[in-house]
mmCIF file as Biopython writes it, N, C-alpha, C and O atoms, coordinates in Angstrom:
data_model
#
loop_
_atom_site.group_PDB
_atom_site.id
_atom_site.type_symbol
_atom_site.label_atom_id
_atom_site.label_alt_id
_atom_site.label_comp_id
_atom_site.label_asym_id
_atom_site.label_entity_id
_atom_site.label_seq_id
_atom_site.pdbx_PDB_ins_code
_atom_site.Cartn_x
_atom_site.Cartn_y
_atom_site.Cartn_z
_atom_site.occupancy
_atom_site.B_iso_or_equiv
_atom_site.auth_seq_id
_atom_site.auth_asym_id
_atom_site.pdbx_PDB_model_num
ATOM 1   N N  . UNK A ? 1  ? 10.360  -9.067  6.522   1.0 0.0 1  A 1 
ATOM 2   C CA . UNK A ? 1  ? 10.178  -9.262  5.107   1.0 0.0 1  A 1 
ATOM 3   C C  . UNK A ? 1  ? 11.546  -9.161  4.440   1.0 0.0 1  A 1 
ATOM 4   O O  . UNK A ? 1  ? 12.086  -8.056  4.393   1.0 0.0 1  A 1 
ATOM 5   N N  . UNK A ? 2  ? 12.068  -10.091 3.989   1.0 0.0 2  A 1 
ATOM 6   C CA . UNK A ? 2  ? 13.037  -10.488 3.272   1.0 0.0 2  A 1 
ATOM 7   C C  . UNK A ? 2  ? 13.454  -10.184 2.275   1.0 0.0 2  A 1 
ATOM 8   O O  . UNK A ? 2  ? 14.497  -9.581  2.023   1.0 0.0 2  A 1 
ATOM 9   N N  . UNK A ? 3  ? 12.312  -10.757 1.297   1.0 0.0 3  A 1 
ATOM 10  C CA . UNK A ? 3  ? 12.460  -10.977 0.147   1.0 0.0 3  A 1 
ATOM 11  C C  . UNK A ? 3  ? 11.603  -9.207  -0.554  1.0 0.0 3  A 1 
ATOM 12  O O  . UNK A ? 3  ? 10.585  -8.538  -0.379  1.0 0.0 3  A 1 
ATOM 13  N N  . UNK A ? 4  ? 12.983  -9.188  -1.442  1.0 0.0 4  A 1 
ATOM 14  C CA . UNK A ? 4  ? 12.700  -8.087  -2.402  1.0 0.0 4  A 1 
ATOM 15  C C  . UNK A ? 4  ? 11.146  -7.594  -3.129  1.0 0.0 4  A 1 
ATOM 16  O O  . UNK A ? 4  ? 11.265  -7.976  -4.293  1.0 0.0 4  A 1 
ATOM 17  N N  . UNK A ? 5  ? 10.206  -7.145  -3.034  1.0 0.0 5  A 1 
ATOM 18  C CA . UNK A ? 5  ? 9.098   -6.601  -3.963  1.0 0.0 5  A 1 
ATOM 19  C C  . UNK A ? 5  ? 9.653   -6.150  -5.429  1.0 0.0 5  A 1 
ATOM 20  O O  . UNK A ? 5  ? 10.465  -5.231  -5.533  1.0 0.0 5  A 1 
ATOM 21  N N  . UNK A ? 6  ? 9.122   -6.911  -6.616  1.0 0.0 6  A 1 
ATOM 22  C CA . UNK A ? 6  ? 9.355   -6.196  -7.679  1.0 0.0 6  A 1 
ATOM 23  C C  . UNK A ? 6  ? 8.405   -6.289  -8.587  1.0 0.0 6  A 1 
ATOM 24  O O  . UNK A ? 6  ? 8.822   -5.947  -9.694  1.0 0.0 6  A 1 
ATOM 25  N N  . UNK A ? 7  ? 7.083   -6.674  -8.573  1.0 0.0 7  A 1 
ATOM 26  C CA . UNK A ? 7  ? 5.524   -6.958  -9.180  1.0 0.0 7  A 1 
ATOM 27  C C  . UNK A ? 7  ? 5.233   -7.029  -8.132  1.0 0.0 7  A 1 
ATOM 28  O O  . UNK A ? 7  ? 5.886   -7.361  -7.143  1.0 0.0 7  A 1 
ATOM 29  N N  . UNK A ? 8  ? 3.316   -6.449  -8.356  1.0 0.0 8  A 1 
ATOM 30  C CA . UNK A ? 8  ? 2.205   -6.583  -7.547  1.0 0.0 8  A 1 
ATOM 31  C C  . UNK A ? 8  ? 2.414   -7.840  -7.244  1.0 0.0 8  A 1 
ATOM 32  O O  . UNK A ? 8  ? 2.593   -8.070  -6.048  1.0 0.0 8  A 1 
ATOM 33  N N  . UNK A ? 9  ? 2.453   -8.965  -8.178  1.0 0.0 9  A 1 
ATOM 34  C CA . UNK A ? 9  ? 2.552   -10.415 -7.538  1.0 0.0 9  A 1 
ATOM 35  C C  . UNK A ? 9  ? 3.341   -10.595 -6.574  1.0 0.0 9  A 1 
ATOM 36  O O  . UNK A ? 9  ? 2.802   -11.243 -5.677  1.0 0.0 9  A 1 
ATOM 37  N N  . UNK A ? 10 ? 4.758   -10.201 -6.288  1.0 0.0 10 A 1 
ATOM 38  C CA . UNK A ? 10 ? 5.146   -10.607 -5.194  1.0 0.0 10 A 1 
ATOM 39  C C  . UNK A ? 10 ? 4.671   -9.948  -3.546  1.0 0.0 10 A 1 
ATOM 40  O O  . UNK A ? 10 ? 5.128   -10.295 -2.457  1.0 0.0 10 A 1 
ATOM 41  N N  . UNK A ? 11 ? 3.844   -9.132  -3.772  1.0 0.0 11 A 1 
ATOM 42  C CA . UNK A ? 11 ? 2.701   -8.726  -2.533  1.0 0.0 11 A 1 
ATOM 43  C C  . UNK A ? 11 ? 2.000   -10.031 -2.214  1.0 0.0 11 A 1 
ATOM 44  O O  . UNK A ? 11 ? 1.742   -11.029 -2.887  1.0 0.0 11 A 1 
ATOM 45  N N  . UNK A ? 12 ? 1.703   -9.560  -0.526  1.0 0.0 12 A 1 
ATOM 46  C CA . UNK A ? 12 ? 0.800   -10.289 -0.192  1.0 0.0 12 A 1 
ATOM 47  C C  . UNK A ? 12 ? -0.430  -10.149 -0.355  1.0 0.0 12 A 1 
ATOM 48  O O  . UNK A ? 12 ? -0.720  -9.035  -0.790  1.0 0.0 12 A 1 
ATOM 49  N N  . UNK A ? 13 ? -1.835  -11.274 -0.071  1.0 0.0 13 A 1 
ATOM 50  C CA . UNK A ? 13 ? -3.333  -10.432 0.127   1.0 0.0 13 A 1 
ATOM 51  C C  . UNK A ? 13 ? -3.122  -9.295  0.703   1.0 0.0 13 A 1 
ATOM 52  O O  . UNK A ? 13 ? -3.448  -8.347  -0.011  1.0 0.0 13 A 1 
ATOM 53  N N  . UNK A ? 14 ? -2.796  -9.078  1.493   1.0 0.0 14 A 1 
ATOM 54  C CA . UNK A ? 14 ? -3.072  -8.519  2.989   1.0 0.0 14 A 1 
ATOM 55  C C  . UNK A ? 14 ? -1.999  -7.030  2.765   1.0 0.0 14 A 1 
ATOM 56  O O  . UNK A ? 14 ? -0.883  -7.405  2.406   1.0 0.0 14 A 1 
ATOM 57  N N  . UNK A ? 15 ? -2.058  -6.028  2.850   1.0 0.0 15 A 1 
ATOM 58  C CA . UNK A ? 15 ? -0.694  -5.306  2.728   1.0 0.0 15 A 1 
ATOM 59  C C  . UNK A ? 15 ? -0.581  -4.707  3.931   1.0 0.0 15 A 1 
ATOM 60  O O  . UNK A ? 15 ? -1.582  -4.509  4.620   1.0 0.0 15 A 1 
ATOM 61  N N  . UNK A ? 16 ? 0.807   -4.301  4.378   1.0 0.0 16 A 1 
ATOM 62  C CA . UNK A ? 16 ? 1.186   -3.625  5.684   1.0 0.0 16 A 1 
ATOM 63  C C  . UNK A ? 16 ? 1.789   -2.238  4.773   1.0 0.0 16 A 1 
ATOM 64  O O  . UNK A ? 16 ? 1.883   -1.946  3.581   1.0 0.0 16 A 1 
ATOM 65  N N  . UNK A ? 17 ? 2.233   -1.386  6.506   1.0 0.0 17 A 1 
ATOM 66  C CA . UNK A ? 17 ? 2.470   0.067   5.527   1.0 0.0 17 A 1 
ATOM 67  C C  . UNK A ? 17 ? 3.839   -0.443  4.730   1.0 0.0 17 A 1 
ATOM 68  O O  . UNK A ? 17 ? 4.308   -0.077  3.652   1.0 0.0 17 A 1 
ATOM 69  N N  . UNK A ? 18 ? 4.348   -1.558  5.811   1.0 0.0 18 A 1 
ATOM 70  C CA . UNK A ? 18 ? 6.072   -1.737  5.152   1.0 0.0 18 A 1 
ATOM 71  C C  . UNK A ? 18 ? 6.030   -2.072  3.722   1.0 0.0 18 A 1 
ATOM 72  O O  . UNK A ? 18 ? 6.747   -1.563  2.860   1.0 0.0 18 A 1 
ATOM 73  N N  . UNK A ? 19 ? 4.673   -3.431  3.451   1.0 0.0 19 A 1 
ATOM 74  C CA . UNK A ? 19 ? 4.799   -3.553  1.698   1.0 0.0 19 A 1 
ATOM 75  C C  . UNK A ? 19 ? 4.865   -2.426  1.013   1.0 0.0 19 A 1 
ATOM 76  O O  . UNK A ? 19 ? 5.686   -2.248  0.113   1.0 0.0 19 A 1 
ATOM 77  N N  . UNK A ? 20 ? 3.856   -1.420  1.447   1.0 0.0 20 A 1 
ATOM 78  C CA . UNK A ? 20 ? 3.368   -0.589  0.461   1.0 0.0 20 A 1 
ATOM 79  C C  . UNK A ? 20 ? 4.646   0.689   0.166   1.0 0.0 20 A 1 
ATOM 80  O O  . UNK A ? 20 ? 4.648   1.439   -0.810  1.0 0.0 20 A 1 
ATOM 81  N N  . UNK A ? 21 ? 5.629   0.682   1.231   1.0 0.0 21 A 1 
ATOM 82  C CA . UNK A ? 21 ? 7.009   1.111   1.252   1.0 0.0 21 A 1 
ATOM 83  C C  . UNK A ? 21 ? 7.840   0.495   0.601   1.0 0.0 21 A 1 
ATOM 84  O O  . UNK A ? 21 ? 8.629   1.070   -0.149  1.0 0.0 21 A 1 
ATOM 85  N N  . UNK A ? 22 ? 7.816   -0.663  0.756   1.0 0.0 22 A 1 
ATOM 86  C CA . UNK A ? 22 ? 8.766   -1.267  -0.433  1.0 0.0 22 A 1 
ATOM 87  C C  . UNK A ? 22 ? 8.852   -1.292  -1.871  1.0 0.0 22 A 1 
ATOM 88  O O  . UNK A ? 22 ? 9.815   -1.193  -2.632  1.0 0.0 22 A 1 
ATOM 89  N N  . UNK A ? 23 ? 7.441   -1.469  -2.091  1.0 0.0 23 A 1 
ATOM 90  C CA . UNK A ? 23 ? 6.880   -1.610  -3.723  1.0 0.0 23 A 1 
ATOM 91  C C  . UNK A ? 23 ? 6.793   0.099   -3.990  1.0 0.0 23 A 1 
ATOM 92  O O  . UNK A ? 23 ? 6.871   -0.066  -5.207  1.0 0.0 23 A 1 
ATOM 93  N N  . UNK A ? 24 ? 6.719   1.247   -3.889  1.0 0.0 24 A 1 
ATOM 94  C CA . UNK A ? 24 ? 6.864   2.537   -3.992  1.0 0.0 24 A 1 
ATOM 95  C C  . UNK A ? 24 ? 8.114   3.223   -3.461  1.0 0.0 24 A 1 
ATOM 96  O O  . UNK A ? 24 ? 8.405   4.413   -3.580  1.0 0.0 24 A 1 
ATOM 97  N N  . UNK A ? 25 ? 8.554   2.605   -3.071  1.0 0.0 25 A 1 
ATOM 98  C CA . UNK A ? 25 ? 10.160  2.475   -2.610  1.0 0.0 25 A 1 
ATOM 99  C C  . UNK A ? 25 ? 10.129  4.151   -1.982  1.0 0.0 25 A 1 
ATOM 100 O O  . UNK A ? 25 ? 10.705  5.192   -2.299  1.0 0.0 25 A 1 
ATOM 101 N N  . UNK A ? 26 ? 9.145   3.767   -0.949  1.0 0.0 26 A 1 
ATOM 102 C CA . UNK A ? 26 ? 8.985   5.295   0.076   1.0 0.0 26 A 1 
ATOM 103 C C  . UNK A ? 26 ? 9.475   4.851   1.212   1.0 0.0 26 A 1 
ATOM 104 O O  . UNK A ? 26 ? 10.138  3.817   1.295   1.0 0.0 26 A 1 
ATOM 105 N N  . UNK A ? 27 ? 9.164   5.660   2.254   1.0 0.0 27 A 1 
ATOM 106 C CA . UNK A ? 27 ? 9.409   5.748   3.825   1.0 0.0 27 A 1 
ATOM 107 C C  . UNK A ? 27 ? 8.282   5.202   4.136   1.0 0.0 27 A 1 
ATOM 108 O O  . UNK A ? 27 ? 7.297   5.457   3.444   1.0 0.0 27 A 1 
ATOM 109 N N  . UNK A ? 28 ? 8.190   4.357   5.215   1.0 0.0 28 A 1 
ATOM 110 C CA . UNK A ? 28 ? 7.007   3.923   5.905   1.0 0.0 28 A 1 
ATOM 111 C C  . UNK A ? 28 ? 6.369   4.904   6.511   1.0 0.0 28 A 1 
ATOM 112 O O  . UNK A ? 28 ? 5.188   4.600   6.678   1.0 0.0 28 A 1 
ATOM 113 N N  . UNK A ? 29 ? 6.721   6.268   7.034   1.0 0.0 29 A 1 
ATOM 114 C CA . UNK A ? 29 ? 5.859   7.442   7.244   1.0 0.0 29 A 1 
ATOM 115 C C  . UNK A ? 29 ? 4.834   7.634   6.443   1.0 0.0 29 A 1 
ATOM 116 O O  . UNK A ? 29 ? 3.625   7.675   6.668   1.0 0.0 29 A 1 
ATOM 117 N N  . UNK A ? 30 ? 5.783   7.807   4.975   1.0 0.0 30 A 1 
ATOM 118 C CA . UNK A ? 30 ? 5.050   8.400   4.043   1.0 0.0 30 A 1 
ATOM 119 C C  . UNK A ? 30 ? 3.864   7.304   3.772   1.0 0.0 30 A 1 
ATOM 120 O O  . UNK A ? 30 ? 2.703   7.714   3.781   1.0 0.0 30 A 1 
ATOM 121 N N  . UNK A ? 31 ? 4.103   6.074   3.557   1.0 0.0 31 A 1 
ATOM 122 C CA . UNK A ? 31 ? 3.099   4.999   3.578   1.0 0.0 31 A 1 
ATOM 123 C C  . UNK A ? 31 ? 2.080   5.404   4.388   1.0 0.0 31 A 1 
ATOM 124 O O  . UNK A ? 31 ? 0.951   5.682   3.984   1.0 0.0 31 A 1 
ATOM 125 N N  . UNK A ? 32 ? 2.498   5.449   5.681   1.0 0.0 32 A 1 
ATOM 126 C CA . UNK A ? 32 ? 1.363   5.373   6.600   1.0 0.0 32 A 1 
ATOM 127 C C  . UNK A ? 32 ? 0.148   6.936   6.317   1.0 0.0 32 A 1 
ATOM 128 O O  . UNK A ? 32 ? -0.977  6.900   6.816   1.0 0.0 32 A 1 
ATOM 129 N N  . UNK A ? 33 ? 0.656   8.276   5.413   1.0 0.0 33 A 1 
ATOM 130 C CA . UNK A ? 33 ? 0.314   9.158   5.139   1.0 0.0 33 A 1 
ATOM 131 C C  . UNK A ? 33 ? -0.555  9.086   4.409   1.0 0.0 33 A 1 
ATOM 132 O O  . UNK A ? 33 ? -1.627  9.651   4.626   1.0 0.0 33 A 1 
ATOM 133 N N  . UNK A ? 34 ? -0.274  8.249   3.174   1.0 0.0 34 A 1 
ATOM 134 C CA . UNK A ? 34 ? -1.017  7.368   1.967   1.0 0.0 34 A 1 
ATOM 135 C C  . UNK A ? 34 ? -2.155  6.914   2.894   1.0 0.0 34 A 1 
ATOM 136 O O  . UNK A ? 34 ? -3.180  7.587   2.785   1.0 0.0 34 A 1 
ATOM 137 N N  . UNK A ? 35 ? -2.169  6.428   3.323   1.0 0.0 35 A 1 
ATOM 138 C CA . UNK A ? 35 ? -3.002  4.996   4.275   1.0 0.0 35 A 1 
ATOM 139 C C  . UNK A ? 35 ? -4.043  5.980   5.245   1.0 0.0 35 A 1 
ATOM 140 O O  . UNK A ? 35 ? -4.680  5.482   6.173   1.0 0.0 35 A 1 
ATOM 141 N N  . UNK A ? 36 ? -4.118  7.353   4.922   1.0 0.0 36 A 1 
ATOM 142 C CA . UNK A ? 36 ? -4.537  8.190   6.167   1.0 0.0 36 A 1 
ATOM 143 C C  . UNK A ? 36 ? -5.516  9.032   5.284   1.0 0.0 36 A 1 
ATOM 144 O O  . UNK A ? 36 ? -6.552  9.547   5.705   1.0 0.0 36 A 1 
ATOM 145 N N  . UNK A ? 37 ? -5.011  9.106   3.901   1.0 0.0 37 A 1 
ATOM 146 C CA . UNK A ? 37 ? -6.260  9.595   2.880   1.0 0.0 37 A 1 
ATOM 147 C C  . UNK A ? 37 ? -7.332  9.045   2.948   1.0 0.0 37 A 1 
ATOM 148 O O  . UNK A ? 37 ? -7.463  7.847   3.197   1.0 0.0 37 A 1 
ATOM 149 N N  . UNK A ? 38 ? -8.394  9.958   2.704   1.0 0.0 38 A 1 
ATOM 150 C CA . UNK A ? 38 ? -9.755  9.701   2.637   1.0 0.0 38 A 1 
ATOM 151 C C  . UNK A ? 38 ? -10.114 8.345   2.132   1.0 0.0 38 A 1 
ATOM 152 O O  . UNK A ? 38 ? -10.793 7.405   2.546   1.0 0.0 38 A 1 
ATOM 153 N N  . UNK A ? 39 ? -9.007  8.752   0.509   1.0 0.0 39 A 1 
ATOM 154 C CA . UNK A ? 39 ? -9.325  7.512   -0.956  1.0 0.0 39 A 1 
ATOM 155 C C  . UNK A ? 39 ? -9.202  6.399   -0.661  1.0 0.0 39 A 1 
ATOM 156 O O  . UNK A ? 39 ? -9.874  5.457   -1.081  1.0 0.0 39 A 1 
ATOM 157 N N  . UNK A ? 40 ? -7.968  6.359   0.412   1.0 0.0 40 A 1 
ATOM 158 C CA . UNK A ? 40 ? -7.306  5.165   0.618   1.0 0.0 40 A 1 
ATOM 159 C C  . UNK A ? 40 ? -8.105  3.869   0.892   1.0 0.0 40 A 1 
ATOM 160 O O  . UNK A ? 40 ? -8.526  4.009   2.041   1.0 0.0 40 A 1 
ATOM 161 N N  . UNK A ? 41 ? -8.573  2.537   0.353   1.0 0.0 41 A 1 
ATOM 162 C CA . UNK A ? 41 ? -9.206  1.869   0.504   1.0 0.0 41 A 1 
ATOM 163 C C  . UNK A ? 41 ? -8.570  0.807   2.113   1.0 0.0 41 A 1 
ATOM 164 O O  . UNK A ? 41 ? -8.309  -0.394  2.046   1.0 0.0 41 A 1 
ATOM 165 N N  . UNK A ? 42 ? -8.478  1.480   3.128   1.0 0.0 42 A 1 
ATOM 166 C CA . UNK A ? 42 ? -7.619  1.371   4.390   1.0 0.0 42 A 1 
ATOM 167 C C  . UNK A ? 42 ? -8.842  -0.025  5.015   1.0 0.0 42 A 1 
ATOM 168 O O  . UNK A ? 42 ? -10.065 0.089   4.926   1.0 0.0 42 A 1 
ATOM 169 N N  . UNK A ? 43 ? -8.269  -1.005  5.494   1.0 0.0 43 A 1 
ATOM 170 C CA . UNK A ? 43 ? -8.714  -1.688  6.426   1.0 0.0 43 A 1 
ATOM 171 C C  . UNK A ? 43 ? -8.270  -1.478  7.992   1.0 0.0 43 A 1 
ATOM 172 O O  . UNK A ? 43 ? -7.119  -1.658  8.390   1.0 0.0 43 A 1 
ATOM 173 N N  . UNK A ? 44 ? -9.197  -1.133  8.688   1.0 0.0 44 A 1 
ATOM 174 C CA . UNK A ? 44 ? -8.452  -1.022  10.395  1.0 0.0 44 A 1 
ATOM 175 C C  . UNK A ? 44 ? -8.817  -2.407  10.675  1.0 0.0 44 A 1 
ATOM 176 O O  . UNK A ? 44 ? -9.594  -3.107  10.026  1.0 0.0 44 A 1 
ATOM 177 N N  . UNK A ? 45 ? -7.940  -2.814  12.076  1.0 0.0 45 A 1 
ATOM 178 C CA . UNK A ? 45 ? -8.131  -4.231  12.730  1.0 0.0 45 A 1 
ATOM 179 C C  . UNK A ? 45 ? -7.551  -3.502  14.001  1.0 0.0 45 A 1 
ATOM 180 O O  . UNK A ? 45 ? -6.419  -3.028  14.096  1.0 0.0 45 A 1 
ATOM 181 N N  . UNK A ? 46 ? -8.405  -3.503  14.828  1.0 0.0 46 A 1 
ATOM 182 C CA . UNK A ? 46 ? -7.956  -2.177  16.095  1.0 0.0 46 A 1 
ATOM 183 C C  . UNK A ? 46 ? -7.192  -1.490  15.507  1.0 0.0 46 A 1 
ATOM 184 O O  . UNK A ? 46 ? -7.428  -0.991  14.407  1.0 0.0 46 A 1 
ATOM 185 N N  . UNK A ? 47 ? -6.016  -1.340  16.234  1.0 0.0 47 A 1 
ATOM 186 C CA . UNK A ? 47 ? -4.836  -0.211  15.656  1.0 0.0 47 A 1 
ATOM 187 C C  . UNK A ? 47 ? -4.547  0.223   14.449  1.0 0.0 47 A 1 
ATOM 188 O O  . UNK A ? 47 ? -4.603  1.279   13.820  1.0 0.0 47 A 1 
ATOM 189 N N  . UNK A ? 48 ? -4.082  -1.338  14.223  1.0 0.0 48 A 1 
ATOM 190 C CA . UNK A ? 48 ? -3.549  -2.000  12.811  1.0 0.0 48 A 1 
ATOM 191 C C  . UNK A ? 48 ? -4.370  -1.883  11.709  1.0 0.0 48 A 1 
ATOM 192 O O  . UNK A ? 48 ? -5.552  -2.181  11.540  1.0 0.0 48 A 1 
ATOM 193 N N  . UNK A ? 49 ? -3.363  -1.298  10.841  1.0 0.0 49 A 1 
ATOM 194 C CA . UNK A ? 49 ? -3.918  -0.499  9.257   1.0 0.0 49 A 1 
ATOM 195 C C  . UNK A ? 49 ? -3.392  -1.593  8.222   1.0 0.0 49 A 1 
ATOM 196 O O  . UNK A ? 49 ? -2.285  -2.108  8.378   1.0 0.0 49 A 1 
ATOM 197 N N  . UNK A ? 50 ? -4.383  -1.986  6.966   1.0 0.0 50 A 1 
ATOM 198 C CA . UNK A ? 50 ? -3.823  -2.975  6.302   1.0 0.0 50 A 1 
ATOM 199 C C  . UNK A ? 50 ? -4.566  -2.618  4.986   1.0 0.0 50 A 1 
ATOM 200 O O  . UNK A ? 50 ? -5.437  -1.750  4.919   1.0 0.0 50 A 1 
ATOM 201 N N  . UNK A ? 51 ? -4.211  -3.241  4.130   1.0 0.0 51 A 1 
ATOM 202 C CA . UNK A ? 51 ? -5.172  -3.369  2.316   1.0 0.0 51 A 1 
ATOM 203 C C  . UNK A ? 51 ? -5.132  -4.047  2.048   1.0 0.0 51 A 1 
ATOM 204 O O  . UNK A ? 51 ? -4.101  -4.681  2.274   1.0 0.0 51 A 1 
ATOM 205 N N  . UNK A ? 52 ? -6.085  -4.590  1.361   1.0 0.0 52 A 1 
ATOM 206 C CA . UNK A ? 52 ? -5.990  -5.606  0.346   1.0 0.0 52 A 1 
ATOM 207 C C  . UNK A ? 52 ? -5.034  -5.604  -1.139  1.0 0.0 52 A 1 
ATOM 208 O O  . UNK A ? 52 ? -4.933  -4.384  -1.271  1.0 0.0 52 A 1 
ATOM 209 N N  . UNK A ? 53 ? -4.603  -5.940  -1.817  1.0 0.0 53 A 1 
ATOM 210 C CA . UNK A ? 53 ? -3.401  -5.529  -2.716  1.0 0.0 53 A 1 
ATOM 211 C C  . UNK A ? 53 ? -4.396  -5.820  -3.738  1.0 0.0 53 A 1 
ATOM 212 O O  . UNK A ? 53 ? -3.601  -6.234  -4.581  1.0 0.0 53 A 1 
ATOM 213 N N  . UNK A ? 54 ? -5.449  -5.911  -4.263  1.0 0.0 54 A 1 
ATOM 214 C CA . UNK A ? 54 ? -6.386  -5.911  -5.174  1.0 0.0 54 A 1 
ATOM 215 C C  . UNK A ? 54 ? -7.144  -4.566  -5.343  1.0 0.0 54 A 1 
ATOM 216 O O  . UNK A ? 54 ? -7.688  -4.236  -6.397  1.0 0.0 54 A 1 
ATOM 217 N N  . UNK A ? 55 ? -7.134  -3.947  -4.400  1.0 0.0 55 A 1 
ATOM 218 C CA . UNK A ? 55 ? -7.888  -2.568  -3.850  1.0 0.0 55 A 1 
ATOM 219 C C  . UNK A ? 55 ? -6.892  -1.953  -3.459  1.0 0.0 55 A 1 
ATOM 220 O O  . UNK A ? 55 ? -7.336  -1.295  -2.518  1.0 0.0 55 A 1 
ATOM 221 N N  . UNK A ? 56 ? -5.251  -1.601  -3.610  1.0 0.0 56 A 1 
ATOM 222 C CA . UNK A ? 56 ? -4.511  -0.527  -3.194  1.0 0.0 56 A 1 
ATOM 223 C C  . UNK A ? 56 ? -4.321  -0.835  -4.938  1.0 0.0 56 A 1 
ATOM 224 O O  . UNK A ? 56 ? -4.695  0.119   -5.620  1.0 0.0 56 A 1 
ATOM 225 N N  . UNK A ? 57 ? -3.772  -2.080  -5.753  1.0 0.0 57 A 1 
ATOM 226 C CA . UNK A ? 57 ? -3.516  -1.329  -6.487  1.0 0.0 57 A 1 
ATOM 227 C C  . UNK A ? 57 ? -4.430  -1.241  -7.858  1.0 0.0 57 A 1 
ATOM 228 O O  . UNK A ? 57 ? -3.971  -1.512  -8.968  1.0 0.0 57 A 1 
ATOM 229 N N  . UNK A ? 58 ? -5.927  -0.781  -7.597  1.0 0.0 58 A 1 
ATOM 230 C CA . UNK A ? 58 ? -6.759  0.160   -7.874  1.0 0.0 58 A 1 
ATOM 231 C C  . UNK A ? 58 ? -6.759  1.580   -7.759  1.0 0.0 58 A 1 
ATOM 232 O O  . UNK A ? 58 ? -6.831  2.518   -8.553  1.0 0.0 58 A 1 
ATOM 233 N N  . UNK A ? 59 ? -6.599  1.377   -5.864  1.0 0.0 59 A 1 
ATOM 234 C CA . UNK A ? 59 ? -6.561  3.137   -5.737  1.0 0.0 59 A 1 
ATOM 235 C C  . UNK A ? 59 ? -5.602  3.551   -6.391  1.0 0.0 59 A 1 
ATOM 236 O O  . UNK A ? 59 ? -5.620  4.670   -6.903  1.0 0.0 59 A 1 
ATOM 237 N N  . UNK A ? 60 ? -4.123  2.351   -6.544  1.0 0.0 60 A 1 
ATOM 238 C CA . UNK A ? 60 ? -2.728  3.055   -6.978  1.0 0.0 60 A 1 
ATOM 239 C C  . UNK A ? 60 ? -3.177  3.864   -8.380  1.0 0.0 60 A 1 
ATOM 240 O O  . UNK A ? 60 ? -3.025  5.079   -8.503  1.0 0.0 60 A 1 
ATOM 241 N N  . UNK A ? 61 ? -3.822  2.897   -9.538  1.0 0.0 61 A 1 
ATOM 242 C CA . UNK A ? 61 ? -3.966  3.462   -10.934 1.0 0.0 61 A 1 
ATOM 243 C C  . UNK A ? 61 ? -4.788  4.475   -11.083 1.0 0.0 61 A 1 
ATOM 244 O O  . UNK A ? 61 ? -4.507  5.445   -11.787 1.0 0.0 61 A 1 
ATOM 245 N N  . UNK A ? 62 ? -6.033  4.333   -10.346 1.0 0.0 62 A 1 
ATOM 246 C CA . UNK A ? 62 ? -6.592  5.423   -9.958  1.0 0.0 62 A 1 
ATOM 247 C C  . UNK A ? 62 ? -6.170  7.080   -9.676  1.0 0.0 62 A 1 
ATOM 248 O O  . UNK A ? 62 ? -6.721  8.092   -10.109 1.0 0.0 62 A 1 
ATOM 249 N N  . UNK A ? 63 ? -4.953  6.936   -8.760  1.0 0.0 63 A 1 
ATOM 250 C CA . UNK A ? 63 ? -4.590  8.240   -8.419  1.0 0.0 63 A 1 
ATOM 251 C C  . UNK A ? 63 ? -2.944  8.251   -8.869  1.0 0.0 63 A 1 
ATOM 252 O O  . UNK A ? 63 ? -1.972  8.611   -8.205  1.0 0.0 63 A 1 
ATOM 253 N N  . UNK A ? 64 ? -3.024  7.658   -10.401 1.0 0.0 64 A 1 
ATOM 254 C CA . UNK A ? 64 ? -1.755  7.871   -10.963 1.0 0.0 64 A 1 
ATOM 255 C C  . UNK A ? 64 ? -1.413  9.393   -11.484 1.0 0.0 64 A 1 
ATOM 256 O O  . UNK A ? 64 ? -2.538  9.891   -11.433 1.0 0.0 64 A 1 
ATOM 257 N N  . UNK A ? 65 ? -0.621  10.333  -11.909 1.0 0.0 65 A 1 
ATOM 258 C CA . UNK A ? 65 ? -0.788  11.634  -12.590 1.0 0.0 65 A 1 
ATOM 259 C C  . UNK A ? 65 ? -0.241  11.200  -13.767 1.0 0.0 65 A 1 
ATOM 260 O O  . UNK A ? 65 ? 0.678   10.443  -14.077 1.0 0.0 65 A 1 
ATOM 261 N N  . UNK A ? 66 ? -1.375  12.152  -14.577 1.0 0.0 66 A 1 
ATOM 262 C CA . UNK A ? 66 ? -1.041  11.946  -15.958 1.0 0.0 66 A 1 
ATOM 263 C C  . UNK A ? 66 ? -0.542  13.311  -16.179 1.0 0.0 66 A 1 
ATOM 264 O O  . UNK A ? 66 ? -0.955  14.418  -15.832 1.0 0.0 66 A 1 
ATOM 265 N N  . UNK A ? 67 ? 0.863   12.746  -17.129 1.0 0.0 67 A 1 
ATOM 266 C CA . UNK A ? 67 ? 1.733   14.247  -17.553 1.0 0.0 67 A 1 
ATOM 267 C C  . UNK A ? 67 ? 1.753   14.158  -18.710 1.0 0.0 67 A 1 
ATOM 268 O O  . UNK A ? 67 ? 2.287   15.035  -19.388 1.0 0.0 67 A 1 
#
């Protein structure tokens, strides 16, 4: 993946832990930590962990903190 994330739009359908690292500008650990919560609206495909970017960023607003 090349090209820079800077809007939900430039996500794909499909998200990997790496999008969801880029656009939160985390560690792919930490992604994959995210992705391991209960909330997490997680798709498995055997191994392979994925989201839909319509439904992560739900859960995202969802589990925003309000200060």
């Amino acid at each position: 993946m090349d090209t820079e994330i800077r809007c939900s739009n430039d996500l794909p359908a499909i998200l990997t832990a790496k999008h969801i690292a880029q656009f939160l500008h985390i560690s792919e650990r930490r992604a994959y930590e995210l992705m391991n919560l209960k909330s997490f609206p997680l798709i498995r495909l055997g191994r392979n962990k994925r989201v839909n970017r319509e439904s992560f960023m739900n859960w995202l607003q969802q589990n925003e903190r309000r200060e």
